[in-house]
Structure formats: C-alpha cells, structure tokens
C-alpha positions in Angstrom: 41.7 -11.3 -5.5 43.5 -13.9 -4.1 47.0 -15.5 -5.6 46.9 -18.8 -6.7 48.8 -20.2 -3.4 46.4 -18.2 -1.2 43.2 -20.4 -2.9 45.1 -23.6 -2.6 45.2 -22.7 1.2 41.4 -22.1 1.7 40.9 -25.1 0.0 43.4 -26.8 1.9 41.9 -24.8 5.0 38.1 -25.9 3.8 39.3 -29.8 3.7 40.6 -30.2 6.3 37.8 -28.7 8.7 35.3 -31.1 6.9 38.1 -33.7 8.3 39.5 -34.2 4.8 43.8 -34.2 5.9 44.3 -36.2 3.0 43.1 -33.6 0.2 44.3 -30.3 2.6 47.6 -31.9 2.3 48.0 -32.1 -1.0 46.8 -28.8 -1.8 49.2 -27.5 0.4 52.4 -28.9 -1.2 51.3 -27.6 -4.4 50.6 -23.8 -2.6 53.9 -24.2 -0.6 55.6 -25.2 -4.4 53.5 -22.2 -5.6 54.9 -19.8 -2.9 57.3 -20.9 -0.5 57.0 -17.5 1.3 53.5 -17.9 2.0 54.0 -19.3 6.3 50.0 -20.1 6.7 50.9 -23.1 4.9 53.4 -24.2 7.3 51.2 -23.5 9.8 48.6 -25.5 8.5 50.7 -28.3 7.7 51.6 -28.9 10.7 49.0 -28.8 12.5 47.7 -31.5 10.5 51.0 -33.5 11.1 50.7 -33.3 14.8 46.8 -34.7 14.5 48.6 -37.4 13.1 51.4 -38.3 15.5 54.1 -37.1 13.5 55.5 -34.3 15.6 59.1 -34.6 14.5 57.6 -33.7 10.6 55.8 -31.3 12.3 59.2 -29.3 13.5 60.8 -30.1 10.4 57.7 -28.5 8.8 57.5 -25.5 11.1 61.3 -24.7 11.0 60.9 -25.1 7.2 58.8 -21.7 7.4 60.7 -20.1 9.9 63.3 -19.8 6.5 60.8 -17.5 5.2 59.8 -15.5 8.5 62.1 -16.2 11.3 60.2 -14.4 13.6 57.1 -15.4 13.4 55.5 -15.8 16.8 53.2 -18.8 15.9 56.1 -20.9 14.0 57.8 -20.7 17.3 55.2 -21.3 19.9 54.3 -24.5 17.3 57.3 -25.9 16.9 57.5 -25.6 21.0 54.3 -27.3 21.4 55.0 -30.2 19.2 58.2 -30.8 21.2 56.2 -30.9 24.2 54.3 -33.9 22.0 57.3 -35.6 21.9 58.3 -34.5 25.6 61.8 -33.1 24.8 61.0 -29.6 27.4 64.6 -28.2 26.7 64.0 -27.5 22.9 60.2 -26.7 23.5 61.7 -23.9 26.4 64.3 -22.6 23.7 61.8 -21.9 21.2 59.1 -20.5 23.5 61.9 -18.2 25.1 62.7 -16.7 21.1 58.8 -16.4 20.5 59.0 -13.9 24.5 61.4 -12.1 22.8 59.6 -11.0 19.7 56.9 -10.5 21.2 56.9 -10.5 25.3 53.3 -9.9 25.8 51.9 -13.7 25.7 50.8 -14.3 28.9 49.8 -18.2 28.1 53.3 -18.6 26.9 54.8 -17.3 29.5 52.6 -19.2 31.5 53.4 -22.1 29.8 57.5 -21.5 30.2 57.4 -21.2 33.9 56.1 -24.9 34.0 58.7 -26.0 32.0 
C-alpha cells in the first residue's frame, strides 16, 4: 500500500509525463505538506522548475530536500546541474565534488567535474 504522499507523487509523476506541470505541481506541494521527508518530491519538483527556466527555485527546491537527506547523491548532482543552467561552475563543482564523495563511483560525474 502506498502512503498518502507516495500517491500524490505518482499522480504528480503521471501529470507531468502527459505534460501536465501545472497539476504535478500542485500535487506535489500537498505530498511535500503531507511528508516533508519524502526527497522524490524534491526531485520532481525540480526538475519541473528547471523545464521552466527557474533554476534558482530549482536549487532552493533541491537544497530544501537535502534538509531531509543530506546525502543524497541525486539532490546534489541536481542542484549542480541547475547551476550549470545558470552558468555559476564554482557552486555547480562544489556540489558535484560532495555527491564524489558519497559515492565516488559516477563516472559521468566525474566526467563532468573535470570539464569544469
């Protein structure tokens, strides 16, 4: 059975791969009310932020999760990507550089760091 946050997010997950941002977003502000722990949310969140050209919300969004799992790998390697959007490579090395650390096998990351 899933929780009550966990449906919002395949509903939210459903809506927004029928191209539906609008009606994924909102059901994930009620799931991240529902459980703030729950990181997929963040994740999905911001993803939908950066298809929208708001990359700064996008960190803010991601970093928001990191409160609940600091060291989750994707969180990290996100909110590196979307400061690559907004071409600040400093802060997107920094936060590819934790995600190495937690976990050191990611070859496209590392991949990724050495251009930077």
């Amino acid at each position: 059975n899933l929780s009550r946050p966990q449906a919002d997010y395949v509903s939210a997950l459903y809506y927004f791969n029928i191209n539906d941002g609008k009606k994924a977003d909102s059901l994930l502000n009620i799931s991240m009310l529902q459980d703030h722990y729950f990181v997929k949310n963040f994740l999905l969140k911001g993803k939908i932020l950066l298809q929208n050209n708001h990359a700064q919300d996008a960190i803010d969004n991601f970093k928001d999760g990191l409160k609940a799992e600091p060291k989750n790998v994707a969180l990290l390697n996100n909110i590196a990507n979307a400061y690559m959007h907004l071409k600040q490579p400093d802060s997107a090395k920094a936060y590819y550089t934790k995600s190495l650390i937690v976990r050191p096998f990611q070859p496209k990351i590392s991949e990724q760091l050495k251009t930077l």
